[in-house]
FINULO-182830 format. One record per residue: residue number from 1; residue in one letter; x, y negated, z negated of N, C-alpha, C in turn. Coordinates in steps of 0.02 Angstrom, whole numbers, padded with zeros to 5 digits. Layout:
! residues N
<resi=NUM&resn=A&n_c1=X&n_c2=Y&n_c3=Z&ca_c1=X&ca_c2=Y&ca_c3=Z&c_c1=X&c_c2=Y&c_c3=Z>
...
This chain:
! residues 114
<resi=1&resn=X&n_c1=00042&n_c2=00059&n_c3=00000&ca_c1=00000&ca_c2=00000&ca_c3=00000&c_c1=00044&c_c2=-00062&c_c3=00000>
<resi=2&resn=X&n_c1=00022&n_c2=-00106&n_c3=00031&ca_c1=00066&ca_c2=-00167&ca_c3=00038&c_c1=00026&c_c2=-00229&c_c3=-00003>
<resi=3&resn=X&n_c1=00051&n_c2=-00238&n_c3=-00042&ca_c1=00041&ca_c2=-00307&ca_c3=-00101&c_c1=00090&c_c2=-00355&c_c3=-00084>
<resi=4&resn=X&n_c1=00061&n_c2=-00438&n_c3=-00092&ca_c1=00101&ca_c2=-00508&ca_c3=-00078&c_c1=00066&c_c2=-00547&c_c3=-00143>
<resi=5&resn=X&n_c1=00122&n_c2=-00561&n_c3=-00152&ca_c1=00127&ca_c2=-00601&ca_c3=-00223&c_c1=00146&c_c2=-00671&c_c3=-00209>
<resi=6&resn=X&n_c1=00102&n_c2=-00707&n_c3=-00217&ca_c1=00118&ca_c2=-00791&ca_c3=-00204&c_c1=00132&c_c2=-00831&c_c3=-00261>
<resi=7&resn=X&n_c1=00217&n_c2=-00803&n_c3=-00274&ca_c1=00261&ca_c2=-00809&ca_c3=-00330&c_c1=00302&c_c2=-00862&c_c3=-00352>
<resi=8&resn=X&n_c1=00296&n_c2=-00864&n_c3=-00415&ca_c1=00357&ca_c2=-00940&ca_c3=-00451&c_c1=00415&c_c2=-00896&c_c3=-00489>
<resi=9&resn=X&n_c1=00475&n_c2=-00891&n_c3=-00481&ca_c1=00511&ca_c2=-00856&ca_c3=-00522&c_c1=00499&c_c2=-00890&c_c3=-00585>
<resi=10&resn=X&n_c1=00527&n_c2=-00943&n_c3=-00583&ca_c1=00504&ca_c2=-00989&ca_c3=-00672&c_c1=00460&c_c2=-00948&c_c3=-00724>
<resi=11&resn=X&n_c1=00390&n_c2=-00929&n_c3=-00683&ca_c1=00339&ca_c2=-00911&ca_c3=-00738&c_c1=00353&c_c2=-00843&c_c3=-00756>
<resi=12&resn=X&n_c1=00340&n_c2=-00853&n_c3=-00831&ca_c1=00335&ca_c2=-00776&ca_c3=-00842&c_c1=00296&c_c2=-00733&c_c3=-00832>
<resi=13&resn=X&n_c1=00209&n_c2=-00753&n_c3=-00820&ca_c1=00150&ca_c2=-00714&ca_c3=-00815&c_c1=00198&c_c2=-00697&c_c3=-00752>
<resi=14&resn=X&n_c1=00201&n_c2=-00748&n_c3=-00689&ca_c1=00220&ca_c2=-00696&ca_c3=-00631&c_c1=00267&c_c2=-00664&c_c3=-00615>
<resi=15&resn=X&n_c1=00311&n_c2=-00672&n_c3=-00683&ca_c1=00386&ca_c2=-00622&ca_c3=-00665&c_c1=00356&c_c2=-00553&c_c3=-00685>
<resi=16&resn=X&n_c1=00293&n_c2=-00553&n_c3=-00765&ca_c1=00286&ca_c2=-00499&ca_c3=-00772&c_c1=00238&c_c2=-00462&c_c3=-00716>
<resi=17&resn=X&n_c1=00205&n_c2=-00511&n_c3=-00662&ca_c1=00143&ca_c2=-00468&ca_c3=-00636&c_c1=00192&c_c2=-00423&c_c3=-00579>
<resi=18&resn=X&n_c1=00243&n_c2=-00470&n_c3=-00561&ca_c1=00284&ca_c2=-00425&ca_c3=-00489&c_c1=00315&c_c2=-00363&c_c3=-00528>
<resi=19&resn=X&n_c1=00345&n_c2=-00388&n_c3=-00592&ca_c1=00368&ca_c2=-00317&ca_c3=-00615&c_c1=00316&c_c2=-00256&c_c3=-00605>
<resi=20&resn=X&n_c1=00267&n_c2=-00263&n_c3=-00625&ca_c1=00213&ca_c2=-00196&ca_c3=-00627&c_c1=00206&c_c2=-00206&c_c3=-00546>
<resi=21&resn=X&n_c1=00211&n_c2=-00256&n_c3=-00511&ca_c1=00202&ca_c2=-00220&ca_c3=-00416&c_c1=00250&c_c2=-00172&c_c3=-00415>
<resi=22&resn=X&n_c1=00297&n_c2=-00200&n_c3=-00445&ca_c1=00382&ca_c2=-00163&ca_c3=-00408&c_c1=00374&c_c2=-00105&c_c3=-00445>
<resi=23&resn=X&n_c1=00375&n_c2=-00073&n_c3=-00506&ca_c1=00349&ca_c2=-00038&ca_c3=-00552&c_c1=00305&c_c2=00014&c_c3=-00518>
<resi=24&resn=X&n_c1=00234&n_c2=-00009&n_c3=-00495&ca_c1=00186&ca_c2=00042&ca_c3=-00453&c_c1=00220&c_c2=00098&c_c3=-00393>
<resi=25&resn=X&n_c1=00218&n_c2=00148&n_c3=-00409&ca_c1=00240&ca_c2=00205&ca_c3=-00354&c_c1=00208&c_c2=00175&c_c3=-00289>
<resi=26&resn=X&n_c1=00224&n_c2=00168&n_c3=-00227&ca_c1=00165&ca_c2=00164&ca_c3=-00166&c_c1=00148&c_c2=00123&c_c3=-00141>
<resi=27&resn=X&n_c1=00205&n_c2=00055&n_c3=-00185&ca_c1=00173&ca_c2=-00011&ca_c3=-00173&c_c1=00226&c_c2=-00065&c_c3=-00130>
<resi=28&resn=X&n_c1=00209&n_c2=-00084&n_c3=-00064&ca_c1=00280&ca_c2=-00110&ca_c3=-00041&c_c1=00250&c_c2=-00195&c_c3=-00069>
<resi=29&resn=X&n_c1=00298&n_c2=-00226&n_c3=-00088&ca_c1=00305&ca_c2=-00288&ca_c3=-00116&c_c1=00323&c_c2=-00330&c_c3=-00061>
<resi=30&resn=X&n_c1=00280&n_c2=-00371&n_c3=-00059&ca_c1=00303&ca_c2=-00445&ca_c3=-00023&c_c1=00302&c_c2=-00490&c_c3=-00071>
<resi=31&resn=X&n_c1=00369&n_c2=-00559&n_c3=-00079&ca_c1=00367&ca_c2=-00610&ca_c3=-00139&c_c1=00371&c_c2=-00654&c_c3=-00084>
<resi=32&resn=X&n_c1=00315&n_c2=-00710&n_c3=-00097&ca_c1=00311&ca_c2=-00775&ca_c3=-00065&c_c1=00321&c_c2=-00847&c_c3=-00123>
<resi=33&resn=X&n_c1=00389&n_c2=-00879&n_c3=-00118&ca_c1=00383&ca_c2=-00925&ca_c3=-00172&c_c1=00347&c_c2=-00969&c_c3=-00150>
<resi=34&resn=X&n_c1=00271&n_c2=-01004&n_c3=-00173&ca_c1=00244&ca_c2=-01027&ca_c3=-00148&c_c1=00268&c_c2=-01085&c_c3=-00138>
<resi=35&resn=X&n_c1=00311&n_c2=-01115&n_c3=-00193&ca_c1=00345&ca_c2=-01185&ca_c3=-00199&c_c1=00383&c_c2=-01209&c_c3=-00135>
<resi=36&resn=X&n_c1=00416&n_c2=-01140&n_c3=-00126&ca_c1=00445&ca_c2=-01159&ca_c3=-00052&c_c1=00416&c_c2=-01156&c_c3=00022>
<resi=37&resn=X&n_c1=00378&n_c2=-01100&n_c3=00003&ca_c1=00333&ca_c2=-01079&ca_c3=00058&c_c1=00253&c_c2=-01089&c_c3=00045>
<resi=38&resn=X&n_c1=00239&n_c2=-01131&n_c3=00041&ca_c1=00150&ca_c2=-01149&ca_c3=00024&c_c1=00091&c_c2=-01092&c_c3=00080>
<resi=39&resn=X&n_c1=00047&n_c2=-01085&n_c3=00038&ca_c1=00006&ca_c2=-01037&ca_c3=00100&c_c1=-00043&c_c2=-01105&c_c3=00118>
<resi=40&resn=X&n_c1=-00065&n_c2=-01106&n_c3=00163&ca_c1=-00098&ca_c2=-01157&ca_c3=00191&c_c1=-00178&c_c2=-01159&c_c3=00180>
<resi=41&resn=X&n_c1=-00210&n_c2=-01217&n_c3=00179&ca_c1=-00255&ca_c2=-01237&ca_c3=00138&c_c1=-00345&c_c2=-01158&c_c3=00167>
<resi=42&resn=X&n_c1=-00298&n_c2=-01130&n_c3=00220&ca_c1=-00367&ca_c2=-01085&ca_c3=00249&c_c1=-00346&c_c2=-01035&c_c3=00213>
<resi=43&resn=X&n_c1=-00301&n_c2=-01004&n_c3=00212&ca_c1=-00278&ca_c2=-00959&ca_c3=00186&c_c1=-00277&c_c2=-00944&c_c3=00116>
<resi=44&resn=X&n_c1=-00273&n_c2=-01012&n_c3=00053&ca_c1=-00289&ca_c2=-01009&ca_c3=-00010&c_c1=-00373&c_c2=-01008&c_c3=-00019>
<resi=45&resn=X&n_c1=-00409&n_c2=-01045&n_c3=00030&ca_c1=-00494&ca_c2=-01022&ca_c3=00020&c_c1=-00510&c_c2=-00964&c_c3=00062>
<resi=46&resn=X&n_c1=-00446&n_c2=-00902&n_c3=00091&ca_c1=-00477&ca_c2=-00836&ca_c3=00086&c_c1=-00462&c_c2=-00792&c_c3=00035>
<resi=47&resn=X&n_c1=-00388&n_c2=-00812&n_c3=00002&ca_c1=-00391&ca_c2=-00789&ca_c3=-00053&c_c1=-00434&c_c2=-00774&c_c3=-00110>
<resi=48&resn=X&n_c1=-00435&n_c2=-00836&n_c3=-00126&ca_c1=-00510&ca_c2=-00888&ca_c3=-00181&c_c1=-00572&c_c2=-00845&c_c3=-00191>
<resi=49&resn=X&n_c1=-00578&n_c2=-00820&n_c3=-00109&ca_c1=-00646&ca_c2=-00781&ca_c3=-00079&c_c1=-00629&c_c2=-00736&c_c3=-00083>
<resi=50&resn=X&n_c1=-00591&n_c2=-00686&n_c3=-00068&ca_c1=-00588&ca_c2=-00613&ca_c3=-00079&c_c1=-00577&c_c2=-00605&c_c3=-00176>
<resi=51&resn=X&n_c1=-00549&n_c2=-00662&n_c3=-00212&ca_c1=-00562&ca_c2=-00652&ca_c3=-00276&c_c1=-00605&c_c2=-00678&c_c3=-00324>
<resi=52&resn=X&n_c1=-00646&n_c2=-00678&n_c3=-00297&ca_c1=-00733&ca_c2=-00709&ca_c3=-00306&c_c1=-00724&c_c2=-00765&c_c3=-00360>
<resi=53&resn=X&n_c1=-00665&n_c2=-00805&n_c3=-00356&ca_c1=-00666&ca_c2=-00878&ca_c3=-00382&c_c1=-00677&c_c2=-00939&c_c3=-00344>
<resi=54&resn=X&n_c1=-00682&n_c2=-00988&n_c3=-00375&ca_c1=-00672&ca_c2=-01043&ca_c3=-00336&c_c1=-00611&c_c2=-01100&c_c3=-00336>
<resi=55&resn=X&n_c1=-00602&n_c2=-01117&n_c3=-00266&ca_c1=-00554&ca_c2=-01175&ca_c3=-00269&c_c1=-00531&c_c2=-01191&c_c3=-00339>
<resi=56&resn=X&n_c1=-00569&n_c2=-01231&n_c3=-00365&ca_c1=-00567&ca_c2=-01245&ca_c3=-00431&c_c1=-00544&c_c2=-01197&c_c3=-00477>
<resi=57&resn=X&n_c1=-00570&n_c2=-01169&n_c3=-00481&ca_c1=-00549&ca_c2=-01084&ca_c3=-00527&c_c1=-00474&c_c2=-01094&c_c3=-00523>
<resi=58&resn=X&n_c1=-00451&n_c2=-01096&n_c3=-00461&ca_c1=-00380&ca_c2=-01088&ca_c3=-00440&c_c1=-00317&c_c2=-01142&c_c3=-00434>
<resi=59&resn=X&n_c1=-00354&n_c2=-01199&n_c3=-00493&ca_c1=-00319&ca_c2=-01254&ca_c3=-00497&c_c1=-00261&c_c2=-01238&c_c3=-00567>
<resi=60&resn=X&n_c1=-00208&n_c2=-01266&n_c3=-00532&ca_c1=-00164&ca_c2=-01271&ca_c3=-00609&c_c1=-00161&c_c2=-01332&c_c3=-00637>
<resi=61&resn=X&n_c1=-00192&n_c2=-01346&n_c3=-00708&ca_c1=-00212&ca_c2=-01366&ca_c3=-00751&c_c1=-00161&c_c2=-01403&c_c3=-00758>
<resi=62&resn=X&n_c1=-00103&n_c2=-01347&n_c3=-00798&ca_c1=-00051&ca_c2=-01400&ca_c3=-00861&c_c1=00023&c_c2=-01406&c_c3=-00808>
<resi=63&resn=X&n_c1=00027&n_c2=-01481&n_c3=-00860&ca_c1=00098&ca_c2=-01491&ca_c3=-00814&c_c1=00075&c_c2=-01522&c_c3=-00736>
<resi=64&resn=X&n_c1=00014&n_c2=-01547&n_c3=-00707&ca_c1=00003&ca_c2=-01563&ca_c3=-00670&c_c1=-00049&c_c2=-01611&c_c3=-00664>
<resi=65&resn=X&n_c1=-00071&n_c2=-01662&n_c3=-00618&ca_c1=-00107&ca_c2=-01717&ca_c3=-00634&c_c1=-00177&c_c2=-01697&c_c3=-00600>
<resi=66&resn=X&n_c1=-00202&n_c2=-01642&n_c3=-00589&ca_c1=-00256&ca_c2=-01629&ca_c3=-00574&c_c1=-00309&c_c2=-01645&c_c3=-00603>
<resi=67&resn=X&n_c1=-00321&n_c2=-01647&n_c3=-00678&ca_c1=-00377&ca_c2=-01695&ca_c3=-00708&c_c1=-00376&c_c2=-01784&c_c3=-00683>
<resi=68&resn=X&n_c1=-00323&n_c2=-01780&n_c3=-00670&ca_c1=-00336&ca_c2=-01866&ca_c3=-00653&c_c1=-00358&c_c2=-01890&c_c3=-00582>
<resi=69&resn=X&n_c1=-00332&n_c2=-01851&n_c3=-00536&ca_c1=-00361&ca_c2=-01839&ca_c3=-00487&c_c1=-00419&c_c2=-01820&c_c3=-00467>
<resi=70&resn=X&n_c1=-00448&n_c2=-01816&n_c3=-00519&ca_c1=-00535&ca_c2=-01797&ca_c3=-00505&c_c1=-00534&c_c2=-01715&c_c3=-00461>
<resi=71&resn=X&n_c1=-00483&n_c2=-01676&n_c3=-00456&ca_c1=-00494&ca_c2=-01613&ca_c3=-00443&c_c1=-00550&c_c2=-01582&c_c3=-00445>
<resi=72&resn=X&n_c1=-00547&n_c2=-01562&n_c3=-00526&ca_c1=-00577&ca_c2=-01518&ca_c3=-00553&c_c1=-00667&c_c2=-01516&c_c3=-00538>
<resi=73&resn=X&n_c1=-00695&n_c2=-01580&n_c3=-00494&ca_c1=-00767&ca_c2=-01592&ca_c3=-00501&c_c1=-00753&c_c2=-01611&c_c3=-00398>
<resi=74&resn=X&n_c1=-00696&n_c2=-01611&n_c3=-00385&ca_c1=-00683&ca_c2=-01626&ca_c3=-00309&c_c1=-00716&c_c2=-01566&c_c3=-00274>
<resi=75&resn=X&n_c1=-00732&n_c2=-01574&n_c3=-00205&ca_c1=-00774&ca_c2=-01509&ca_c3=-00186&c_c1=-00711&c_c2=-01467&c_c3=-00135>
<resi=76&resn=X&n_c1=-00725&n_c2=-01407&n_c3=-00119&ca_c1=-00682&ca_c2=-01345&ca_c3=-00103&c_c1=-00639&c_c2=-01356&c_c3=-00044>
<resi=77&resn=X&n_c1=-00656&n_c2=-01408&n_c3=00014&ca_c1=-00570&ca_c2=-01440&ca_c3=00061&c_c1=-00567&c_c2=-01488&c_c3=00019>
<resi=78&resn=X&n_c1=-00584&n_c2=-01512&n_c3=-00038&ca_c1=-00530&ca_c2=-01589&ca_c3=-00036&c_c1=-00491&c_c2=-01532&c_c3=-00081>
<resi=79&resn=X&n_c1=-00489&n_c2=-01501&n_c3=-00133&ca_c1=-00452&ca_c2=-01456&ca_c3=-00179&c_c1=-00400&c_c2=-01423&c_c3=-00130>
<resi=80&resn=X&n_c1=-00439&n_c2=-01361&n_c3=-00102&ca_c1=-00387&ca_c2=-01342&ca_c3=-00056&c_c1=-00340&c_c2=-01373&c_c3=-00012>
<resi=81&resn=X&n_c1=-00354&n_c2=-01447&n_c3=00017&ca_c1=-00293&ca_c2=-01464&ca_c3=00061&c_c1=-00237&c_c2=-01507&c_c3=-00012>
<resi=82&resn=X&n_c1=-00285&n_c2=-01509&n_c3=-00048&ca_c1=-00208&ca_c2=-01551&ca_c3=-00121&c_c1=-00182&c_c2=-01499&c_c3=-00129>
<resi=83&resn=X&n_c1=-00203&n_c2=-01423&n_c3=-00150&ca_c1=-00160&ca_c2=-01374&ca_c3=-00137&c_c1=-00097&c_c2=-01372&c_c3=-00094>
<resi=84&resn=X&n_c1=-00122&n_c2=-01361&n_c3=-00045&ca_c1=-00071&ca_c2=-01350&ca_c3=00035&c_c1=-00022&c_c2=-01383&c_c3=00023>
<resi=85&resn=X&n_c1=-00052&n_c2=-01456&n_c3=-00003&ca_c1=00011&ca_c2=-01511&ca_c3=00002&c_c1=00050&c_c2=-01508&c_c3=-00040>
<resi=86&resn=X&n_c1=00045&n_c2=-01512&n_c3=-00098&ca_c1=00063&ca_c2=-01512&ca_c3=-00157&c_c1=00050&c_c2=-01432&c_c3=-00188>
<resi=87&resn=X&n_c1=00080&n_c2=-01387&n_c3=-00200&ca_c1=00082&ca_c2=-01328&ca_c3=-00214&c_c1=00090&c_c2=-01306&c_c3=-00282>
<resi=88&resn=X&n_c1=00114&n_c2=-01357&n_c3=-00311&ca_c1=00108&ca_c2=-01354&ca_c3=-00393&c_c1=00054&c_c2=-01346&c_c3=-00405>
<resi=89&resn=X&n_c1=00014&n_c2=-01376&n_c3=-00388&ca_c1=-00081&ca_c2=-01377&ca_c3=-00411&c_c1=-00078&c_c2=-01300&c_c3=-00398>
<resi=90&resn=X&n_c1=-00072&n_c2=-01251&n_c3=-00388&ca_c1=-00115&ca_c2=-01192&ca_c3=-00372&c_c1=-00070&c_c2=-01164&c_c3=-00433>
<resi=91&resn=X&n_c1=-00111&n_c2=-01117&n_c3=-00467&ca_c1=-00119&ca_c2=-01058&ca_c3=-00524&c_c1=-00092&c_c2=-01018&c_c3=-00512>
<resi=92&resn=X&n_c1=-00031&n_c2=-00966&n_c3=-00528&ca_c1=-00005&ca_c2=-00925&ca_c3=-00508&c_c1=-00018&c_c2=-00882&c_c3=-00576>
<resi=93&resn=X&n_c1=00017&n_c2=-00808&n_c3=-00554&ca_c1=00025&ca_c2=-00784&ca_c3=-00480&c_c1=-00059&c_c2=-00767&c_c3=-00441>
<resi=94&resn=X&n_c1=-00053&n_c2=-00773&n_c3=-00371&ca_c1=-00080&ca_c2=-00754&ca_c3=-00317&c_c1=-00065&c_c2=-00668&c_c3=-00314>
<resi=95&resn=X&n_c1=-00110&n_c2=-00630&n_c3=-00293&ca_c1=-00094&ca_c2=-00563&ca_c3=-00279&c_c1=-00146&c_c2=-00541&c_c3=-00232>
<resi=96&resn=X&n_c1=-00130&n_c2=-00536&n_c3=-00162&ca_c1=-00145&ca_c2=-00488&ca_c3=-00117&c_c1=-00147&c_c2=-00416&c_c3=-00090>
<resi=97&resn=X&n_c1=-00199&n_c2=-00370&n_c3=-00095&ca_c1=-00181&ca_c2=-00303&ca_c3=-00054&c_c1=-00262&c_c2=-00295&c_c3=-00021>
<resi=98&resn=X&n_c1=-00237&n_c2=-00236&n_c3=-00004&ca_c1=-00319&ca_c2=-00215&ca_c3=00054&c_c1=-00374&c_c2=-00204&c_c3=00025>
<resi=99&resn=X&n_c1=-00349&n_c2=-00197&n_c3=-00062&ca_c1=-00421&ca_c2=-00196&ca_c3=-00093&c_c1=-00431&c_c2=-00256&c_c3=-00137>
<resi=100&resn=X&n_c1=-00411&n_c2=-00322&n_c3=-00111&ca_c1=-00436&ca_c2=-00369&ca_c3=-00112&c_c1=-00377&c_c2=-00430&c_c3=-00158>
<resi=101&resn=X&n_c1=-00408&n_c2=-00477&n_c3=-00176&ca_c1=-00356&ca_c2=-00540&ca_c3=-00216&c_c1=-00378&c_c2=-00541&c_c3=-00281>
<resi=102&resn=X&n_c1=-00317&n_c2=-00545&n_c3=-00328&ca_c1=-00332&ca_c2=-00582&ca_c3=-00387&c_c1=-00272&c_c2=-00634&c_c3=-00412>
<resi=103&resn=X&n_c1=-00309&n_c2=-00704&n_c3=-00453&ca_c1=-00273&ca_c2=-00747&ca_c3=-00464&c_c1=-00256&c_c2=-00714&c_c3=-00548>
<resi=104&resn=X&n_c1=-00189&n_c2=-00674&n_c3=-00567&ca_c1=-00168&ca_c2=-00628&ca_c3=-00588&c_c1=-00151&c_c2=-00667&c_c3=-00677>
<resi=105&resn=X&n_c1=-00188&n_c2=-00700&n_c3=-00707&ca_c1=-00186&ca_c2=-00719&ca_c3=-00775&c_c1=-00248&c_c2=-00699&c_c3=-00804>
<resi=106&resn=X&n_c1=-00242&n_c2=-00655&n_c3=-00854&ca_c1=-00191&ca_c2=-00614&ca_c3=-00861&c_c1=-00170&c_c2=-00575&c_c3=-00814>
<resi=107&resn=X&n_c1=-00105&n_c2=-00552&n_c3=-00814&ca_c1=-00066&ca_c2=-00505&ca_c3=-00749&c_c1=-00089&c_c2=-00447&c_c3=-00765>
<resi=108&resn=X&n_c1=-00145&n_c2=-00422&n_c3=-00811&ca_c1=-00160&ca_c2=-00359&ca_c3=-00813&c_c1=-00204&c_c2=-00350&c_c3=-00761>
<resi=109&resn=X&n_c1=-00248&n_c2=-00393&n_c3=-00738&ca_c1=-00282&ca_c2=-00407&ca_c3=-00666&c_c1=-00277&c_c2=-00373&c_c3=-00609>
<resi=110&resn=X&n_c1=-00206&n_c2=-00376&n_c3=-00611&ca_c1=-00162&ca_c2=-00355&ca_c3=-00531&c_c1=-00193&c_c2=-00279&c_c3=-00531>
<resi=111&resn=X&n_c1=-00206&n_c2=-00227&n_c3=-00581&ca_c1=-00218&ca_c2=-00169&ca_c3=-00602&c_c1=-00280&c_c2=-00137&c_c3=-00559>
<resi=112&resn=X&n_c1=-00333&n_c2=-00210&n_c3=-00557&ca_c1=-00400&ca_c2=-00204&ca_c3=-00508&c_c1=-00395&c_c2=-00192&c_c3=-00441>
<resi=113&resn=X&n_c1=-00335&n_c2=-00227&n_c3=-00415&ca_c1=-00342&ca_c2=-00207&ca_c3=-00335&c_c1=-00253&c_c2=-00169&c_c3=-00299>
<resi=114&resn=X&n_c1=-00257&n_c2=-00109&n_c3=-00359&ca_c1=-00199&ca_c2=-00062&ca_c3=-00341&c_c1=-00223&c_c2=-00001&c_c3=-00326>
């Protein structure tokens, strides 16, 4: 099975969630640092959608000026393209496979679509 992790080394939730990818027998790992490599604003609202959250859901909170920005009450492209642009705003980790996305806090999450 092939899993992509739209990863921050920094964090620990997502150092621990890739450990249990890498960890899983069966599982080929893709790491995307999103910081460097942003997924683009269509691509974070299919994520969003295959993990039955919303834009919002998938905002990062702390350490970032998203409350001031009126984010959090902003509707689902204005969120997603501040995403794209700015990549700090998004919640990590991201976790992709064929049985679907989860925005992986807790990283016990990742467990649902292995």
């Amino acid at each position: 099975m092939k899993a992509t992790i739209w990863h921050n080394p920094k964090c620990g939730t997502s150092r621990k969630t890739l450990a249990i990818l890498e960890e899983t027998p069966g599982v080929d790992v893709e790491v995307v640092e999103y910081l460097k490599t942003p997924p683009s604003a269509e691509k974070l609202g299919q994520l969003y959608k295959d993990a039955g959250i919303t834009p919002q859901q998938g905002l990062r909170m702390r350490g970032t000026d998203a409350t001031e920005r009126g984010l959090p009450e902003a509707d689902d492209a204005t969120v997603l393209a501040a995403m794209a642009a700015e990549p700090i705003l998004i919640e990590r980790p991201l976790v992709e496979t064929d049985k679907g996305a989860r925005l992986c806090r807790p990283m016990e999450k990742v467990h649902e679509i292995l």
